[in-house]
C-alpha positions as CSV (number, residue, x, y, z in Angstrom):
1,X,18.5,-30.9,-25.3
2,X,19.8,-32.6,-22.5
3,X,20.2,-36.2,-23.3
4,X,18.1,-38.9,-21.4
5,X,20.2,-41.0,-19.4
6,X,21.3,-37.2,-17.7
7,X,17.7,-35.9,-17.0
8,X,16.6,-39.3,-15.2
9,X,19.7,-38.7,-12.9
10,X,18.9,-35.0,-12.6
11,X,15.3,-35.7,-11.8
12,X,15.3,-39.1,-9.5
13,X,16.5,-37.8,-6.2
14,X,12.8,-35.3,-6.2
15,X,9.6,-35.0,-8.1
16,X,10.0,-34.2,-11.6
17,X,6.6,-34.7,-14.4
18,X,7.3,-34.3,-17.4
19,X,4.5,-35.2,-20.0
20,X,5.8,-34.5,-23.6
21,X,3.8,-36.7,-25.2
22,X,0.0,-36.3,-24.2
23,X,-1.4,-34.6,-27.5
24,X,-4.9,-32.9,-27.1
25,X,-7.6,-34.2,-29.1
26,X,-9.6,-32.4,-31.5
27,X,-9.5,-31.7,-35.1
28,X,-7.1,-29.7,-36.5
29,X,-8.0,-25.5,-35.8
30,X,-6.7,-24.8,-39.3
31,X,-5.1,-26.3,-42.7
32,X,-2.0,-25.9,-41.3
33,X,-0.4,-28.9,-39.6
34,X,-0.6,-28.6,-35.9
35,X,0.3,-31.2,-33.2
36,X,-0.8,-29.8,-29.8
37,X,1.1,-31.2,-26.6
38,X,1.4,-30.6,-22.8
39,X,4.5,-30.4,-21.1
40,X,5.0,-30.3,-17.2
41,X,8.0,-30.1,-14.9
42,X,7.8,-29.7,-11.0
43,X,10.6,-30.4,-8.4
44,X,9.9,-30.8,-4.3
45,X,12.4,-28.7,-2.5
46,X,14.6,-31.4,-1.4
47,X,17.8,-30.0,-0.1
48,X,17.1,-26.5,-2.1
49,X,17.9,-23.2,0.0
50,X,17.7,-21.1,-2.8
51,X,16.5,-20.7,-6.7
52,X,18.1,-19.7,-9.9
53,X,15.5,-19.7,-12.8
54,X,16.0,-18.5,-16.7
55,X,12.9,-19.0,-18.3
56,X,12.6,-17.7,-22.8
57,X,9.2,-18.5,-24.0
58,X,8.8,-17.6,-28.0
59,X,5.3,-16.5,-27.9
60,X,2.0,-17.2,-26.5
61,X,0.2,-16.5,-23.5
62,X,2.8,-16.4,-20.3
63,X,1.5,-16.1,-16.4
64,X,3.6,-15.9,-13.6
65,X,2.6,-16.3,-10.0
66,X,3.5,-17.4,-6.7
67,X,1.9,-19.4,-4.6
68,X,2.3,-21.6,-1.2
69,X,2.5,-24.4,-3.1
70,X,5.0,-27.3,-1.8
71,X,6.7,-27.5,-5.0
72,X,9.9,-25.7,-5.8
73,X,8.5,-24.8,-9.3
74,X,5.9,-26.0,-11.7
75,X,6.1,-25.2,-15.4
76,X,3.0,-26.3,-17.4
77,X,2.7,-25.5,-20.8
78,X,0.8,-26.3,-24.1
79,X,2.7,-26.1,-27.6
80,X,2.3,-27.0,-31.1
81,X,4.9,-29.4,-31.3
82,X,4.8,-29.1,-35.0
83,X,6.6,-25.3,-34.4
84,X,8.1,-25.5,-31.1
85,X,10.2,-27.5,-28.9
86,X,10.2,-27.5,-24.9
87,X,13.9,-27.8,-23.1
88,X,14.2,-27.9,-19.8
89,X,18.0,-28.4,-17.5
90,X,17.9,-28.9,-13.9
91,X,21.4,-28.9,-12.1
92,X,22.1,-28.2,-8.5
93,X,24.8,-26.1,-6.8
94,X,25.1,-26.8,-2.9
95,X,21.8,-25.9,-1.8
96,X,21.1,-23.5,-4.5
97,X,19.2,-25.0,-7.6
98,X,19.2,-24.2,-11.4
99,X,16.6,-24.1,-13.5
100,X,16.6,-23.6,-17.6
101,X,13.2,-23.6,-19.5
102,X,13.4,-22.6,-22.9
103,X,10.0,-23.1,-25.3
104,X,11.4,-22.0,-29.3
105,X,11.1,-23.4,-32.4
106,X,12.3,-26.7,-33.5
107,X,13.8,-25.3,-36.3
108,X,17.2,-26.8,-36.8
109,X,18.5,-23.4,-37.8
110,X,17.8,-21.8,-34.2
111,X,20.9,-22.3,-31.8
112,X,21.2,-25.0,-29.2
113,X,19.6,-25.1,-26.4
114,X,22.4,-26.1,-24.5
115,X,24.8,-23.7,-26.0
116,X,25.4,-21.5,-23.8
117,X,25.6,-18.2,-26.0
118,X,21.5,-19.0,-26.4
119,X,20.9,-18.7,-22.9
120,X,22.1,-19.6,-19.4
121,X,25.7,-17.7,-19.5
122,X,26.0,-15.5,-16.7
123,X,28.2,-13.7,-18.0
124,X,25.9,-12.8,-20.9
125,X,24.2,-9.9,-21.6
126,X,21.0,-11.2,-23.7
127,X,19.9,-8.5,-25.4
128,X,16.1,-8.1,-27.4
129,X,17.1,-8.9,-31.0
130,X,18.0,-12.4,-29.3
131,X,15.1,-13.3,-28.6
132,X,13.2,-15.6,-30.5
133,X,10.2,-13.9,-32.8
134,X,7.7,-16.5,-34.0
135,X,4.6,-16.3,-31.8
136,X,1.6,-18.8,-31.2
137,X,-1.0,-16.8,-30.1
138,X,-2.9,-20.5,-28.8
139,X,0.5,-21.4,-27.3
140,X,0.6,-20.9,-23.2
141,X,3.3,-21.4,-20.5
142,X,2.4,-20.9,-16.6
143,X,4.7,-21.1,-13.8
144,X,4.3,-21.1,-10.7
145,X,6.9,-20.2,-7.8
146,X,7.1,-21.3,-4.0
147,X,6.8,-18.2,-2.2
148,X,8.9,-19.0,0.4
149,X,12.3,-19.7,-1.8
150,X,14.4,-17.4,-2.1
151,X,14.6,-17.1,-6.4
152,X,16.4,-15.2,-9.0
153,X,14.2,-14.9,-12.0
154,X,15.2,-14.3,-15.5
155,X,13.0,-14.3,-18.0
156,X,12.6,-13.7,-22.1
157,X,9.2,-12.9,-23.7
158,X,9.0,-13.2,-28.0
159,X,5.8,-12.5,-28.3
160,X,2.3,-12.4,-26.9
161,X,1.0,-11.5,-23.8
162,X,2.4,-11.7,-19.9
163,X,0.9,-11.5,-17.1
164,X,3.4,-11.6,-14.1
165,X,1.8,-11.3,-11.0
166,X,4.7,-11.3,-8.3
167,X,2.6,-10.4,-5.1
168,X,4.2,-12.3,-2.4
169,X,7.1,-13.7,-4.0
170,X,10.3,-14.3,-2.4
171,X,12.4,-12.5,-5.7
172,X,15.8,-12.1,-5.0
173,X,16.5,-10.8,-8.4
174,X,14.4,-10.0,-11.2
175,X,15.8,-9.7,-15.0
176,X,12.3,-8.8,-17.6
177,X,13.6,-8.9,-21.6
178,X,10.4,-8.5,-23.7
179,X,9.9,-8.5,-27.6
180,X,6.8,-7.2,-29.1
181,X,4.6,-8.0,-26.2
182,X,2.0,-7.2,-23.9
183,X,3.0,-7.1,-20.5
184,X,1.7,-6.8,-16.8
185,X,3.8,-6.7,-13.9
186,X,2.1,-6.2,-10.6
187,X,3.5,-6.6,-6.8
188,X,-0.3,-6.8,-5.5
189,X,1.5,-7.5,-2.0
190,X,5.2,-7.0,-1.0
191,X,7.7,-9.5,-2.0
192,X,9.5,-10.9,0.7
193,X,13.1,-10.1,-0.1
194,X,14.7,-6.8,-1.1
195,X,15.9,-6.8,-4.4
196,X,18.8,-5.2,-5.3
197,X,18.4,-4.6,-8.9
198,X,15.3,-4.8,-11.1
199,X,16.0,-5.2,-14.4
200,X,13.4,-4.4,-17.3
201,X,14.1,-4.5,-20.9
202,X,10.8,-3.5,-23.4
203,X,10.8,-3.9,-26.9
204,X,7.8,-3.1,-29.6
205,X,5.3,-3.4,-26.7
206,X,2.2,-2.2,-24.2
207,X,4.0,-2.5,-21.3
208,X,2.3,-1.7,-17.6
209,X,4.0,-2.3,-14.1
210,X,1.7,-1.7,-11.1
211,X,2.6,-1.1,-7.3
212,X,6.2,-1.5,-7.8
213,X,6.5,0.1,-4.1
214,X,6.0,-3.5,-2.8
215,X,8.7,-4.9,-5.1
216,X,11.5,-3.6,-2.5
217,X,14.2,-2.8,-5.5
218,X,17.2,-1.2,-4.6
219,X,18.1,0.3,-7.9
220,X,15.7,-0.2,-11.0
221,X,16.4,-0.4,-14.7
222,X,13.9,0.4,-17.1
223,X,14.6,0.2,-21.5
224,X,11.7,0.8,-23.6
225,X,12.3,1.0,-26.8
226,X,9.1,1.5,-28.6
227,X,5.9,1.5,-27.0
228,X,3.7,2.9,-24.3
229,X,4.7,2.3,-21.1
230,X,3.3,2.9,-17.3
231,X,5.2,2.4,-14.6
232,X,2.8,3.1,-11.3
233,X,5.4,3.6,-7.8
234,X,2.5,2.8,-5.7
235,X,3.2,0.5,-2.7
236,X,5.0,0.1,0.8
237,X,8.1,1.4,0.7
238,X,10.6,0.6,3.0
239,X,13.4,2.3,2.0
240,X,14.5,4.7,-1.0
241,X,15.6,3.9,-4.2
242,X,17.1,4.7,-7.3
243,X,15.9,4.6,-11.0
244,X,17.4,4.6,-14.2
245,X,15.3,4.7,-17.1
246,X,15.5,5.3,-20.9
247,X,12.8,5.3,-23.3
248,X,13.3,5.5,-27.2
249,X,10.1,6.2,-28.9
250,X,6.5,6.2,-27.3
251,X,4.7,7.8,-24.2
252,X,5.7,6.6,-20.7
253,X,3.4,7.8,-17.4
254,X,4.9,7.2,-14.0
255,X,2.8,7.2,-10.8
256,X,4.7,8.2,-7.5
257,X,3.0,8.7,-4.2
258,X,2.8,12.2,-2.4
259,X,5.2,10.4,0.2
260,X,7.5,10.2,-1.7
261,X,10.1,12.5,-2.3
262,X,10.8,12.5,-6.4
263,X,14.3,13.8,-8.0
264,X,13.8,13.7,-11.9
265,X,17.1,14.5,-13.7
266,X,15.8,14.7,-17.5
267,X,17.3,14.4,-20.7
268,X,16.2,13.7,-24.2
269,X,13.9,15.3,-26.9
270,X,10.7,13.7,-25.4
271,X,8.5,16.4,-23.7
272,X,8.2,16.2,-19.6
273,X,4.9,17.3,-18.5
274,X,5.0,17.2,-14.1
275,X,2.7,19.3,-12.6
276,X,3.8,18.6,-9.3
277,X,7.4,19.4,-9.7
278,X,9.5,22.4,-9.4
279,X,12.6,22.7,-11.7
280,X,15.9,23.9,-9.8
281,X,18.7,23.3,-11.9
282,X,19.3,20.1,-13.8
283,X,16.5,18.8,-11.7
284,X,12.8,18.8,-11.5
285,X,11.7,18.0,-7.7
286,X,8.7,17.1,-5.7
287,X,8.3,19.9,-2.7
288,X,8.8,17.4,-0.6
289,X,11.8,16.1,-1.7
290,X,14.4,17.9,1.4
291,X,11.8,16.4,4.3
292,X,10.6,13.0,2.2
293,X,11.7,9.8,4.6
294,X,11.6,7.5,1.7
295,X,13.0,9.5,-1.8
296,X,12.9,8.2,-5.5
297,X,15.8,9.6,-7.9
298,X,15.1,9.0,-11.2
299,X,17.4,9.9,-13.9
300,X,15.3,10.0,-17.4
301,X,16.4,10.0,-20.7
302,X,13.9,10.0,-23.2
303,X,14.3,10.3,-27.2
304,X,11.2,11.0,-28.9
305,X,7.5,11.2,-27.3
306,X,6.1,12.2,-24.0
307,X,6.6,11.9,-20.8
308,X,4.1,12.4,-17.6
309,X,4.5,12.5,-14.0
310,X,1.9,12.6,-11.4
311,X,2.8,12.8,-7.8
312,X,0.5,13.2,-5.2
């Protein structure tokens, strides 16, 4: 945890609220000791161009929006201080500023916080088994981005449910690492900036992304390892894309617009049922894939299950 004397300095030049010590009244909701707190951190731009935010919540109930709200970020969340413990780092970098929540358990035998082979390493590839695996089902995080920053987003789910509703962001960069979860993505509007990877890793997990046509990706990476999973291409595209996605075990739909042109090459045990699409070759294409403005080529490798495609 970042010690005192370096949070006051990190937080007195702007707004920062932090209340880790208001415990919510009410008898206990079972024999089980439980100490229920709210914790909140928000920053006012300042001198921020930019935002870098890496955000592992253990379990719970997690919603992400944006908003025209004046604040660069506000995280509000309620815990059971008796499981978990709330860690928060802000630094700034020029004009860009960094921003590391992480909500896991107290439990001496879990890593720093600060260590920076937990979380926060750039150069480190986090990966799902490190993610934390106790889950509060009464636990909830919500966090809110300014819509008009420009903001790389990482974030790590346990457990629980997500709801991640990124109309009208201003996502630079988005990196999704889920455990066993359920999740919702959905780009109700376009997001202002074109993103030039979109990253999703899915564990054990329900996992549903809507209108990703209004997420402007340049290349998306999709990892499901067990689950189903739909992944709905809806949207206004801009420009064409790329898609790389791998499923282990489960049944993944995708949605693509008639448009659209669609280039599937498929690999894998998993059965691909596309109605639509023609096979030539090594390929499975939409017909109009040679005259499409805006194309989609997706290459597929799925192990065992199904796999569906509906253009039109």
């Amino acid at each position: 945890m970042m010690p005192d004397a370096r949070l006051a300095r990190a937080a007195a030049p702007t707004l920062s609220v932090v209340l880790g010590s208001l415990v919510l009244g009410g008898a206990p909701e079972s024999a089980a000791a439980q100490e229920w707190r709210d914790f909140r951190t928000a920053r006012q731009p300042g001198a921020v161009d930019a935002l870098d935010i890496e955000l592992m919540y253990e379990g719970g109930r997690l919603d992400v929006s944006a908003s025209e709200t004046q604040l660069l970020y506000d995280v509000r969340l309620r815990y059971d201080a008796e499981r978990s413990l709330p860690r928060r780092e802000w630094r700034r970098a020029g004009r860009t500023g960094h921003l590391r929540f992480i909500s896991s358990s107290s439990s001496e035998e879990r890593r720093d916080a600060d260590d920076p082979a937990w979380f926060g390493d750039p150069e480190l590839e986090l990966e799902l088994e490190d993610l934390p695996r106790a889950a509060d089902a009464a636990g909830r995080l919500d966090l809110s981005l300014n819509a008009s920053v420009p903001t790389d987003l990482r974030l790590g789910i346990g457990a629980g449910r997500a709801r991640l509703d990124l109309g009208g962001a201003h996502l630079t960069a988005l990196e999704l690492i889920t455990g066993a979860s359920d999740v919702e993505v959905g780009f109700a509007r376009e997001n202002r900036a074109a993103m030039e990877l979109l990253s999703i890793k899915s564990g054990a997990t329900a996992f549903m992304a809507e209108q990703l046509g209004n997420a402007r990706f340049r290349r998306l990476e999709f990892y499901g390892f067990v689950g189903d999973v739909v992944l709905d291409f809806s949207g206004s595209w801009r420009s064409s894309a790329e898609a790389d996605i791998k499923m282990g075990l489960g049944e993944l739909l995708m949605r693509v617009p008639a448009h659209i042109g669609v280039r599937i090459r498929h690999t894998g045990l998993a059965s691909l049922s596309a109605a639509d699409l023609e096979k030539v070759g090594d390929y499975w294409l939409s017909p109009n894939w040679e005259t499409a403005r805006v194309r989609l080529q997706i290459t597929l490798v799925a192990g065992l299950g199904s796999v569906i495609v509906e253009h039109g």
